[in-house]
Backbone of each chain as ProteinMPNN parsed JSONL, in Angstrom:
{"seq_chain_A": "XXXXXXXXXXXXXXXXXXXXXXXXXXXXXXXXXXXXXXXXXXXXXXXXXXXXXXXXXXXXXXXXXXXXXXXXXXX", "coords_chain_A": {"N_chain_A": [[-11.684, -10.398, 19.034], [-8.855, -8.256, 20.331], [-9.565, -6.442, 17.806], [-8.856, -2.974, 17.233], [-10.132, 0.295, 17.675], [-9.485, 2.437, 15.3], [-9.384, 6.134, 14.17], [-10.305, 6.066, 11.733], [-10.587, 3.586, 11.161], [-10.574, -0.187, 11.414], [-8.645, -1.866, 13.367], [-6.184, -4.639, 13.565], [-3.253, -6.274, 14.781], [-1.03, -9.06, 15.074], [0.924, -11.211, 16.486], [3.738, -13.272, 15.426], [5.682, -16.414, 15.757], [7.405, -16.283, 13.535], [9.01, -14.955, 10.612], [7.871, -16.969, 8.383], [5.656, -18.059, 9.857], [4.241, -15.841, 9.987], [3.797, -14.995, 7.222], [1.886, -17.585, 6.452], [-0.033, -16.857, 8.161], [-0.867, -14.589, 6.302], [-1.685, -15.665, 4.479], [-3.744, -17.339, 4.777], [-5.596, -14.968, 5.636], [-5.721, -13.817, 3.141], [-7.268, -15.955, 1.612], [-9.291, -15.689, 2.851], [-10.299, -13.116, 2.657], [-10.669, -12.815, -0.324], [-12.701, -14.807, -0.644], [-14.947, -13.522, 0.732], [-14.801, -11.273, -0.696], [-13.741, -8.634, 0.181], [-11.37, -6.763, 1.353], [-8.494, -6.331, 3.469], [-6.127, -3.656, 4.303], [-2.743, -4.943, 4.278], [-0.139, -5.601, 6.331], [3.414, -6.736, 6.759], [5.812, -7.291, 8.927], [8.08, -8.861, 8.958], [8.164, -10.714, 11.837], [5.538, -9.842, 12.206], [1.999, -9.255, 11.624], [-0.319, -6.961, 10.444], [-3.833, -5.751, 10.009], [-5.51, -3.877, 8.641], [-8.869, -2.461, 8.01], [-9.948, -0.508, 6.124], [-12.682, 1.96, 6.855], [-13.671, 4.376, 5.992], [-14.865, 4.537, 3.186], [-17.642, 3.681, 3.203], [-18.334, 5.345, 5.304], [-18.327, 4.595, 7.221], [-18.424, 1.626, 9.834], [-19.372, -1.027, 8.203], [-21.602, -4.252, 7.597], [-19.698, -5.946, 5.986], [-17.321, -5.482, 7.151], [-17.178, -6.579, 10.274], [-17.801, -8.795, 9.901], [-15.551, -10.156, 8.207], [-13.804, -9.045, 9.866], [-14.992, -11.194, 12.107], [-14.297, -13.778, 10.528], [-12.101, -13.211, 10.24], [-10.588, -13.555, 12.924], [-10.938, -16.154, 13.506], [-9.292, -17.624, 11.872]], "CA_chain_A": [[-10.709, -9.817, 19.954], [-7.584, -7.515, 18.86], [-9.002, -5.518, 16.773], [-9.072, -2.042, 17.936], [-11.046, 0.727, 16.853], [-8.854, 3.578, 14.81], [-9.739, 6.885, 13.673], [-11.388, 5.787, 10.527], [-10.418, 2.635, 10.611], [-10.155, -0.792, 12.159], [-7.075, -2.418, 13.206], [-5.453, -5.6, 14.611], [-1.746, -6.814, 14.783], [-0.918, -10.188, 15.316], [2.608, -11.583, 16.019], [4.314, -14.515, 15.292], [7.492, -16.747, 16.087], [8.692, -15.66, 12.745], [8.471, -14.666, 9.394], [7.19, -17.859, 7.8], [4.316, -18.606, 10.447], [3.087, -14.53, 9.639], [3.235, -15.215, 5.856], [1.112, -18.503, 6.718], [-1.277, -16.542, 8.834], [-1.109, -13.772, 5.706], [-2.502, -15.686, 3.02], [-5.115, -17.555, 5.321], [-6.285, -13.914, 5.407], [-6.014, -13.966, 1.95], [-8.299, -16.921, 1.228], [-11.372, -15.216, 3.741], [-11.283, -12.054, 2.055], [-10.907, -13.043, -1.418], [-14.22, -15.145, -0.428], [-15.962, -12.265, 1.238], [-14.728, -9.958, -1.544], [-13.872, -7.86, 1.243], [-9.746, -6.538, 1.461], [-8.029, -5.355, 4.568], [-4.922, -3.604, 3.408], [-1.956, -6.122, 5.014], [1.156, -4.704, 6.38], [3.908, -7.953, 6.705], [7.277, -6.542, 9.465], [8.926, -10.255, 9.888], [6.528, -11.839, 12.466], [4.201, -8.992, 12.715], [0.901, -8.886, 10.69], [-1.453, -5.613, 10.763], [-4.738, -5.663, 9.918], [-6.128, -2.717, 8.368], [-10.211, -2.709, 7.254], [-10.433, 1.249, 6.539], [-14.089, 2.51, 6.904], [-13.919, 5.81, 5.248], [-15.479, 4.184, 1.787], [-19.02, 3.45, 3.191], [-18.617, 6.355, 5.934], [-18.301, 3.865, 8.624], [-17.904, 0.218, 9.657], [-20.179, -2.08, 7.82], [-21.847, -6.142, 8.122], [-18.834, -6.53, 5.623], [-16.367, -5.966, 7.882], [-17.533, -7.449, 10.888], [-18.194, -10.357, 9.2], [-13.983, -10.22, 7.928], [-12.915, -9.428, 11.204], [-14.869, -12.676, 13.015], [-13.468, -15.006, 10.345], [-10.219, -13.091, 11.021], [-10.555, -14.263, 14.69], [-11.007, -17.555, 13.685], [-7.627, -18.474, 11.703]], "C_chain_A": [[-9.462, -9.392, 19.196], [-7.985, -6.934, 17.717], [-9.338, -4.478, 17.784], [-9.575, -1.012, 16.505], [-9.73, 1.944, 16.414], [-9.722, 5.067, 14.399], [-11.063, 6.622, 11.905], [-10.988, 4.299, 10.068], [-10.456, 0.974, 11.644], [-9.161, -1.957, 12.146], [-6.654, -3.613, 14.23], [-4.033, -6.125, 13.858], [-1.826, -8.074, 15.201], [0.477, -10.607, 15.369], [2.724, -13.054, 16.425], [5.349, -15.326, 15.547], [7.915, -16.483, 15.151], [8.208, -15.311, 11.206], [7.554, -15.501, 8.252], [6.083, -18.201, 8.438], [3.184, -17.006, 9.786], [2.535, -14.699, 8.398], [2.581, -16.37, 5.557], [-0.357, -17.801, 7.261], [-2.304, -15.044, 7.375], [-2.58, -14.569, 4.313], [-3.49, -17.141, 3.523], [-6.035, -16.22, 5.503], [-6.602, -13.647, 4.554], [-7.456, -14.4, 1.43], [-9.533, -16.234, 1.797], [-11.453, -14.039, 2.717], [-11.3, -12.118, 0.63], [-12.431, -14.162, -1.641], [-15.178, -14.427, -0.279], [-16.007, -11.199, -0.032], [-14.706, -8.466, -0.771], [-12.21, -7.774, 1.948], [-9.297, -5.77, 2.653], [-6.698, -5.472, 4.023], [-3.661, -4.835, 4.633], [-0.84, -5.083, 5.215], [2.244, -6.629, 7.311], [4.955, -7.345, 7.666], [7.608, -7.764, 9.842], [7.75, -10.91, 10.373], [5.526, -11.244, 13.235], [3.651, -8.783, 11.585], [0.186, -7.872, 11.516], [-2.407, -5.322, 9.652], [-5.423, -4.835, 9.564], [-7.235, -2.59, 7.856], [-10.129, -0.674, 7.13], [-12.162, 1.449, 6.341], [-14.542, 3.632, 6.24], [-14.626, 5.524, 4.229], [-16.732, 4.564, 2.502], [-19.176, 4.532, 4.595], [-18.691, 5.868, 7.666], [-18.359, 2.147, 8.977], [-19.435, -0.559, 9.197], [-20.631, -3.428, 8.203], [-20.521, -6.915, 7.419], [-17.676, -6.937, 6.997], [-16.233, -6.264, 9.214], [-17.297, -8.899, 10.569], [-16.09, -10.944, 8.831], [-13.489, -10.501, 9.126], [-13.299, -10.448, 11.822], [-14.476, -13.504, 12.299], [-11.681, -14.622, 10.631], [-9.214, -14.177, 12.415], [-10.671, -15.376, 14.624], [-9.882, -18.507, 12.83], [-6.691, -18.734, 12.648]], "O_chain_A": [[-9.036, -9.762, 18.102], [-7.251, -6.797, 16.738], [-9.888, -4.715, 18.859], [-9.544, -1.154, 15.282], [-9.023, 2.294, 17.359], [-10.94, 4.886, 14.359], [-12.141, 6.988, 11.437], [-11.042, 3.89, 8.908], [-10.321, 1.225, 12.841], [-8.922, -2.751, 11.237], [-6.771, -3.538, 15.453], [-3.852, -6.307, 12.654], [-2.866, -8.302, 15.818], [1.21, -10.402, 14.401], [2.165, -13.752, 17.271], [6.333, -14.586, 15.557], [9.117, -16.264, 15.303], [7.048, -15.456, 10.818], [6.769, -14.981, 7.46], [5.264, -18.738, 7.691], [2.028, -16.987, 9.364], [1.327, -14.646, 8.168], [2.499, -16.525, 4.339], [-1.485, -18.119, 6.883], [-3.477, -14.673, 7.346], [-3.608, -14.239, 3.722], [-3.9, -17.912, 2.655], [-7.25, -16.415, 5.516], [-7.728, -13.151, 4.511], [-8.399, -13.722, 1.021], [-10.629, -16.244, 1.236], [-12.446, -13.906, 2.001], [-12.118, -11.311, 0.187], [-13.063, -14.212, -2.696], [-16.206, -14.511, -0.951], [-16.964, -10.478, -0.313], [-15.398, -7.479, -1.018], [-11.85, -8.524, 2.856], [-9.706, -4.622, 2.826], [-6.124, -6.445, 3.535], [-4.065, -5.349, 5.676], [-0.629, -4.064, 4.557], [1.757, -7.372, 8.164], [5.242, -6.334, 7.026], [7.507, -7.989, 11.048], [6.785, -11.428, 9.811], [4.899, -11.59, 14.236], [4.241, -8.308, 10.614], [0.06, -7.82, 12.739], [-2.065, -4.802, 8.59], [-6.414, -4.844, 10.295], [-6.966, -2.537, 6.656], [-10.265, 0.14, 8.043], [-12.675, 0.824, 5.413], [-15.726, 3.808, 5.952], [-15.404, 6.469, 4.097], [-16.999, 5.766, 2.479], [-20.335, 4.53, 5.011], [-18.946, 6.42, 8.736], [-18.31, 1.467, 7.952], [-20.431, -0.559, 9.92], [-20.065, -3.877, 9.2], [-20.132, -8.014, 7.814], [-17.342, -7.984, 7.552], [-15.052, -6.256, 9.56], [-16.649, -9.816, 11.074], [-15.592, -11.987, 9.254], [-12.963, -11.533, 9.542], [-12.361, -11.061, 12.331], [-14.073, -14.455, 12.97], [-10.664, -15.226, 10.972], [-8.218, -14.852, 12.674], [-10.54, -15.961, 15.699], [-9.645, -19.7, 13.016], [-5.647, -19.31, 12.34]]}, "seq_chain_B": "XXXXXXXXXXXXXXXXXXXXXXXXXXXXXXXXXXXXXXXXXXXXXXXXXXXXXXXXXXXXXXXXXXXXXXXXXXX", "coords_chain_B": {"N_chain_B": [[15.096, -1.45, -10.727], [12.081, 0.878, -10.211], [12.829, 1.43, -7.483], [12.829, 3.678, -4.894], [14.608, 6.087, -3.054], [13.801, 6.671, 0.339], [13.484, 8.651, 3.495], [14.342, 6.684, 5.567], [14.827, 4.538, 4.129], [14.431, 2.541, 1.235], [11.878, 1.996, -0.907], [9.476, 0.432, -2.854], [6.441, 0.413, -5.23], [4.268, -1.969, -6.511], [1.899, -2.135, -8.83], [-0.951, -4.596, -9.682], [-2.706, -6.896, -11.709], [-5.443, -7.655, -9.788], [-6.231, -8.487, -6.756], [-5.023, -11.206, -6.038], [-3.337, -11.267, -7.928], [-1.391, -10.038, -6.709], [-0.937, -11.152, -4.631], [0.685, -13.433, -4.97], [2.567, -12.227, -5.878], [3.606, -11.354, -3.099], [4.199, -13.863, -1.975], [6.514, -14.905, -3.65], [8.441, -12.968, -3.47], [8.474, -13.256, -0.402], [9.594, -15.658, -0.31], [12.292, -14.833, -1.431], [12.952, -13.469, 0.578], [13.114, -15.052, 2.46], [15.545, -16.835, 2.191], [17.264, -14.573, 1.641], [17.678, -14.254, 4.063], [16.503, -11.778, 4.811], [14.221, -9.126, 5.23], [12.42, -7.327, 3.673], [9.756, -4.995, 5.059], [6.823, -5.559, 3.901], [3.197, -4.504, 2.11], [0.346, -4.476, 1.795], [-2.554, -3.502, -0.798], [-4.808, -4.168, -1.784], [-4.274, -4.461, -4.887], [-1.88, -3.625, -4.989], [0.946, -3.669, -4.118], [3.574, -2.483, -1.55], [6.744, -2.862, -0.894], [9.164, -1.989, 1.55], [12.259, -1.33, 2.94], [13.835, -0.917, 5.577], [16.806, 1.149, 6.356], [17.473, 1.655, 8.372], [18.685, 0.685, 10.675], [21.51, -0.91, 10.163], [22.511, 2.007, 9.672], [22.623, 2.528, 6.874], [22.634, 2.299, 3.684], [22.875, -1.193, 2.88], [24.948, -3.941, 1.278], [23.29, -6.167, 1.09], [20.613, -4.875, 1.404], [20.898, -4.299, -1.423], [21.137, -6.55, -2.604], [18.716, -8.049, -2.128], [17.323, -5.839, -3.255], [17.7, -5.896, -6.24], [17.329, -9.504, -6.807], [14.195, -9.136, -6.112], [13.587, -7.667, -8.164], [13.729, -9.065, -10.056], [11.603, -10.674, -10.272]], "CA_chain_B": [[14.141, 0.096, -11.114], [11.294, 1.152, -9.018], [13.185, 1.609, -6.112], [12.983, 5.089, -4.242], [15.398, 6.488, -1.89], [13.15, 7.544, 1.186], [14.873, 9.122, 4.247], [15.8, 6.137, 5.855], [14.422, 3.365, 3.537], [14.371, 2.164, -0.182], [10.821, 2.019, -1.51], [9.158, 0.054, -4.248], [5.295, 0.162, -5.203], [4.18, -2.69, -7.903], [0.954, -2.461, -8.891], [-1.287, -5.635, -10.19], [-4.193, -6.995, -12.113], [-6.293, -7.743, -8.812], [-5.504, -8.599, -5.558], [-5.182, -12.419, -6.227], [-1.958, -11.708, -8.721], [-0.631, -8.99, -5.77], [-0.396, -12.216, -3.266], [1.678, -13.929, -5.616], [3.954, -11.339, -6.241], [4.228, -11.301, -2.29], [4.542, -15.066, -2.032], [7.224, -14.98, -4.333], [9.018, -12.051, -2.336], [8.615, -13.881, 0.745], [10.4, -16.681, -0.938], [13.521, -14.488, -1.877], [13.531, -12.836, 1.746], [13.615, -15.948, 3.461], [16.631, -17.374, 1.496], [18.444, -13.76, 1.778], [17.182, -13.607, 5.214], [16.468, -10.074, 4.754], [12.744, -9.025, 5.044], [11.473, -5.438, 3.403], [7.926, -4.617, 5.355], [5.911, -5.785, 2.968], [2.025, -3.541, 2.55], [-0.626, -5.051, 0.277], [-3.509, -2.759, -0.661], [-5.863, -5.112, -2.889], [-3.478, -4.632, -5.854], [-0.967, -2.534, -4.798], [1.974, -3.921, -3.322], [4.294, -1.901, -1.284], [8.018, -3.169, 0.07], [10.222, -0.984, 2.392], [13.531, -1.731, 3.075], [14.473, -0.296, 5.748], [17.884, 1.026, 6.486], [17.965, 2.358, 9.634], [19.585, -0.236, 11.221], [22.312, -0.561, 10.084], [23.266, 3.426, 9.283], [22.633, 3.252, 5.239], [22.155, 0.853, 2.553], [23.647, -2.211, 3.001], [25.119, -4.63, 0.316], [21.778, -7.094, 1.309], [19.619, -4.328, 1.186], [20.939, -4.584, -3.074], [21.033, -7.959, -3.125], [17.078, -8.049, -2.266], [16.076, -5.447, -4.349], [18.001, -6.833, -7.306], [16.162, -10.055, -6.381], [13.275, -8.862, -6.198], [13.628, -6.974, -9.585], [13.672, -10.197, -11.228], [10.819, -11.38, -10.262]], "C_chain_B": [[12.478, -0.462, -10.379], [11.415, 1.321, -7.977], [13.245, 3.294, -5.492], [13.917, 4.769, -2.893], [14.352, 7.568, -1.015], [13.69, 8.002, 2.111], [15.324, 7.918, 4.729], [15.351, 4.746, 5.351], [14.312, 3.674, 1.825], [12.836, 1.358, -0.221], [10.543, 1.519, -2.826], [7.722, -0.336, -4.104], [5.51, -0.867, -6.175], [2.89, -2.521, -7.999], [-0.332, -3.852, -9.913], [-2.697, -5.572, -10.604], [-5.513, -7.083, -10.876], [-5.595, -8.623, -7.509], [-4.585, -10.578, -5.365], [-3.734, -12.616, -7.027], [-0.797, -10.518, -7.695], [-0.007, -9.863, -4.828], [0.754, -13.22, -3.794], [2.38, -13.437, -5.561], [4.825, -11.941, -4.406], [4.752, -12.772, -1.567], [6.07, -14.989, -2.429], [8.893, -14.17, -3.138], [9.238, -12.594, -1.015], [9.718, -15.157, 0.363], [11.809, -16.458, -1.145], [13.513, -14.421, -0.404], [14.082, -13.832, 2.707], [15.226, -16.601, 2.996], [17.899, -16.466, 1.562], [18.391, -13.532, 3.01], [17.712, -12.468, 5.389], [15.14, -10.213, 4.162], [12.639, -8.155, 5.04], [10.139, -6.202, 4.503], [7.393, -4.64, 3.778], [4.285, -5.072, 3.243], [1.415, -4.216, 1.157], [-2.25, -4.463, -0.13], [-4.116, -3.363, -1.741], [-4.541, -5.442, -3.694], [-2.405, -4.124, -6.221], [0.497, -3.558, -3.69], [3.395, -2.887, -2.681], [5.744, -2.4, -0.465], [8.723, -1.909, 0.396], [10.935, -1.788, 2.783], [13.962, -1.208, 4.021], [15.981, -0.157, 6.252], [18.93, 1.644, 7.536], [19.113, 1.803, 10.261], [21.084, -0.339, 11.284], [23.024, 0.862, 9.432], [23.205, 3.774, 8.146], [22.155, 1.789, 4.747], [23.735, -0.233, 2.573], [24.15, -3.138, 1.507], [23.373, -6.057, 0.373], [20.687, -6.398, 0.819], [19.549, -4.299, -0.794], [20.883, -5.564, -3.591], [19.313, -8.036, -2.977], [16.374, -7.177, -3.105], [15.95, -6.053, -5.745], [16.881, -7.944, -7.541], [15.063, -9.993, -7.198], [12.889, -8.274, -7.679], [13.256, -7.956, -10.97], [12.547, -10.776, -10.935], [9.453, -11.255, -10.962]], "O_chain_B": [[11.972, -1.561, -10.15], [10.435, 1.418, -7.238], [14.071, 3.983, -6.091], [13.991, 3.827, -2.104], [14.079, 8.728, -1.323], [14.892, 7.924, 1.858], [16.522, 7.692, 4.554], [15.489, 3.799, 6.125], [14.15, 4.778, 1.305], [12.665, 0.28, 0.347], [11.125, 1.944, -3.823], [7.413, -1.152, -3.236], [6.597, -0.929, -6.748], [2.428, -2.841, -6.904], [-0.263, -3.648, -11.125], [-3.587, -4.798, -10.253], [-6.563, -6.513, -11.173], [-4.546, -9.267, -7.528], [-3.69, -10.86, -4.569], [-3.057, -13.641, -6.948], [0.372, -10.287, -8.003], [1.068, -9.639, -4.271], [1.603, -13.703, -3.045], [3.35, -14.033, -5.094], [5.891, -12.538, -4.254], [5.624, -12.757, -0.698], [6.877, -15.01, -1.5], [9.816, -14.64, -2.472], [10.327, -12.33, -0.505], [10.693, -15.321, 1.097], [12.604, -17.397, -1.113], [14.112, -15.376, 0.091], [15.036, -13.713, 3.476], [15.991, -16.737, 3.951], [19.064, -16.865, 1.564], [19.046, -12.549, 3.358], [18.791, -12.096, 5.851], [14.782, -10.893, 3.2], [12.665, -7.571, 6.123], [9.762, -7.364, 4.654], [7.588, -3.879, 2.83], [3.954, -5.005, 4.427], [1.835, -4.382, 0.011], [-3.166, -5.137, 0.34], [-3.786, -2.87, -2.82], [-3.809, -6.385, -3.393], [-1.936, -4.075, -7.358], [0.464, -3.856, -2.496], [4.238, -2.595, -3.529], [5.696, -2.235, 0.754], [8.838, -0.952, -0.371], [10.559, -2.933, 3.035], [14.962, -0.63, 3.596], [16.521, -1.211, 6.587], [20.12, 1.936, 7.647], [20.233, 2.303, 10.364], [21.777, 0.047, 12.225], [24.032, 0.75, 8.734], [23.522, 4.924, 7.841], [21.625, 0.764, 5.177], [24.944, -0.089, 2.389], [23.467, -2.811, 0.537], [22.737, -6.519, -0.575], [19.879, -6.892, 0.032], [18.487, -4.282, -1.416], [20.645, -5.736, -4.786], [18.729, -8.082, -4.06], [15.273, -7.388, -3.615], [14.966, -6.502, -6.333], [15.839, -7.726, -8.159], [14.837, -10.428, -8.327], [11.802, -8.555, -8.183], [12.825, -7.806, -12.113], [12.489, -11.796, -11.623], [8.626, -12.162, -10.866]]}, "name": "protein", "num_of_chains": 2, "seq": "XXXXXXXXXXXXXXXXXXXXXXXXXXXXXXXXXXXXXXXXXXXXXXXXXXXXXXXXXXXXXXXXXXXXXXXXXXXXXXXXXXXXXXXXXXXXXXXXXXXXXXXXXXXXXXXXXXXXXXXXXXXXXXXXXXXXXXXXXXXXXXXXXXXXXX"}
Protein backbone atom coordinates (compact mmCIF):
# COMPACT_ATOMS: atom_id res chain seq x y z
CA UNK A 1 0.00 0.00 0.00
CA UNK A 2 1.26 3.70 -1.00
CA UNK A 3 2.92 3.07 -3.68
CA UNK A 4 1.41 4.54 -6.68
CA UNK A 5 1.92 3.80 -10.14
CA UNK A 6 3.94 6.81 -12.15
CA UNK A 7 4.60 7.28 -15.66
CA UNK A 8 7.59 5.08 -15.79
CA UNK A 9 7.96 4.66 -12.54
CA UNK A 10 6.83 3.61 -9.11
CA UNK A 11 6.37 5.82 -6.25
CA UNK A 12 5.53 6.08 -2.51
CA UNK A 13 5.99 8.96 0.09
CA UNK A 14 5.92 8.36 3.55
CA UNK A 15 5.84 11.04 6.33
CA UNK A 16 7.09 11.32 9.55
CA UNK A 17 6.96 13.34 12.96
CA UNK A 18 10.30 14.61 11.95
CA UNK A 19 13.47 14.55 10.47
CA UNK A 20 15.20 11.95 12.61
CA UNK A 21 12.29 9.24 12.53
CA UNK A 22 12.50 9.75 8.23
CA UNK A 23 16.32 9.29 8.35
CA UNK A 24 15.52 6.08 10.61
CA UNK A 25 12.91 4.89 8.19
CA UNK A 26 15.73 5.94 5.29
CA UNK A 27 18.39 3.67 6.06
CA UNK A 28 15.97 0.71 7.06
CA UNK A 29 15.35 1.16 3.31
CA UNK A 30 18.80 1.11 2.95
CA UNK A 31 19.51 -2.24 4.60
CA UNK A 32 16.45 -4.13 2.21
CA UNK A 33 17.80 -2.87 -0.87
CA UNK A 34 21.37 -3.22 -0.34
CA UNK A 35 20.17 -7.01 0.39
CA UNK A 36 18.00 -7.27 -2.67
CA UNK A 37 20.67 -5.42 -4.68
CA UNK A 38 17.82 -3.55 -5.82
CA UNK A 39 18.02 0.75 -5.34
CA UNK A 40 15.06 3.05 -5.26
CA UNK A 41 16.44 6.50 -5.78
CA UNK A 42 15.51 8.27 -2.07
CA UNK A 43 14.44 11.79 -1.91
CA UNK A 44 14.82 12.97 2.17
CA UNK A 45 12.40 16.83 2.65
CA UNK A 46 12.59 16.83 6.73
CA UNK A 47 9.89 14.20 7.59
CA UNK A 48 9.04 13.29 4.12
CA UNK A 49 10.59 10.18 2.41
CA UNK A 50 9.86 9.40 -1.48
CA UNK A 51 10.26 6.33 -2.87
CA UNK A 52 11.30 6.16 -6.32
CA UNK A 53 11.85 2.37 -8.12
CA UNK A 54 12.12 3.75 -11.90
CA UNK A 55 11.14 0.99 -14.44
CA UNK A 56 12.45 2.37 -17.61
CA UNK A 57 15.82 0.01 -17.28
CA UNK A 58 14.04 -3.40 -17.81
CA UNK A 59 11.09 -1.61 -19.87
CA UNK A 60 8.74 -2.14 -17.09
CA UNK A 61 8.15 -3.20 -13.48
CA UNK A 62 9.89 -6.36 -12.58
CA UNK A 63 9.79 -9.53 -9.53
CA UNK A 64 12.70 -7.16 -8.35
CA UNK A 65 10.74 -4.51 -7.54
CA UNK A 66 7.78 -5.94 -6.21
CA UNK A 67 9.65 -7.87 -4.10
CA UNK A 68 11.46 -4.10 -2.73
CA UNK A 69 8.29 -2.54 -2.53
CA UNK A 70 6.58 -5.51 -0.10
CA UNK A 71 9.64 -5.41 2.16
CA UNK A 72 9.21 -1.62 1.83
CA UNK A 73 5.67 -2.12 3.30
CA UNK A 74 6.94 -3.97 5.95
CA UNK A 75 9.44 -1.44 7.83
CA UNK B 1 32.92 24.16 -3.68
CA UNK B 2 30.37 22.18 -5.46
CA UNK B 3 27.71 24.32 -4.68
CA UNK B 4 25.48 25.72 -7.64
CA UNK B 5 23.34 28.68 -7.59
CA UNK B 6 19.90 27.32 -8.98
CA UNK B 7 16.95 29.78 -9.27
CA UNK B 8 15.79 29.51 -5.96
CA UNK B 9 18.18 26.93 -4.34
CA UNK B 10 21.96 26.09 -3.83
CA UNK B 11 22.81 22.71 -5.31
CA UNK B 12 25.49 20.17 -4.61
CA UNK B 13 25.91 16.63 -6.39
CA UNK B 14 28.71 14.23 -4.65
CA UNK B 15 29.23 11.32 -6.30
CA UNK B 16 30.54 7.87 -4.51
CA UNK B 17 32.19 4.52 -4.73
CA UNK B 18 28.73 2.57 -4.40
CA UNK B 19 25.72 3.19 -2.82
CA UNK B 20 26.81 1.85 0.66
CA UNK B 21 29.63 4.87 0.94
CA UNK B 22 26.62 7.43 -0.56
CA UNK B 23 24.51 6.51 2.83
CA UNK B 24 27.28 7.50 4.86
CA UNK B 25 27.94 10.58 3.33
CA UNK B 26 24.07 11.16 3.99
CA UNK B 27 24.25 9.91 7.56
CA UNK B 28 26.87 12.20 8.21
CA UNK B 29 24.84 15.19 6.57
CA UNK B 30 21.94 14.32 8.53
CA UNK B 31 24.12 14.65 11.52
CA UNK B 32 25.24 18.31 10.64
CA UNK B 33 21.50 19.29 9.69
CA UNK B 34 20.14 18.22 12.80
CA UNK B 35 22.63 20.21 15.00
CA UNK B 36 22.22 23.37 12.49
CA UNK B 37 18.65 22.56 12.36
CA UNK B 38 18.64 23.34 8.81
CA UNK B 39 17.75 20.41 6.42
CA UNK B 40 18.83 20.61 2.43
CA UNK B 41 16.34 17.89 0.56
CA UNK B 42 18.55 15.39 0.45
CA UNK B 43 18.21 12.76 -3.19
CA UNK B 44 20.25 9.55 -3.22
CA UNK B 45 20.55 7.80 -6.58
CA UNK B 46 22.68 4.52 -5.72
CA UNK B 47 25.87 6.64 -5.65
CA UNK B 48 24.95 9.87 -6.39
CA UNK B 49 24.03 12.08 -3.74
CA UNK B 50 22.12 15.19 -4.34
CA UNK B 51 21.42 18.15 -1.50
CA UNK B 52 19.20 21.24 -2.25
CA UNK B 53 19.04 23.98 -0.16
CA UNK B 54 16.39 25.64 -0.68
CA UNK B 55 15.98 29.34 -0.41
CA UNK B 56 12.75 30.22 -1.11
CA UNK B 57 11.67 30.74 2.12
CA UNK B 58 13.19 32.99 3.33
CA UNK B 59 13.69 35.44 -0.02
CA UNK B 60 17.61 34.47 -0.71
CA UNK B 61 20.44 32.83 0.87
CA UNK B 62 20.52 32.96 4.30
CA UNK B 63 23.61 33.08 6.68
CA UNK B 64 22.44 29.11 7.72
CA UNK B 65 21.99 28.28 4.34
CA UNK B 66 26.39 29.03 4.47
CA UNK B 67 26.80 27.72 7.55
CA UNK B 68 25.43 24.17 6.18
CA UNK B 69 27.08 24.17 3.12
CA UNK B 70 30.40 25.10 4.70
CA UNK B 71 29.57 22.18 7.02
CA UNK B 72 28.88 20.07 4.81
CA UNK B 73 32.07 20.90 2.74
CA UNK B 74 34.03 19.47 5.43
CA UNK B 75 32.82 16.47 5.51
Amino acid sequence: PGWELAEDAIVKTVRFADFREAMAFVNRVAEVAEELNHHPDITIRWNKVTLTQSTHVAGGLTEYDFRLARRINEL
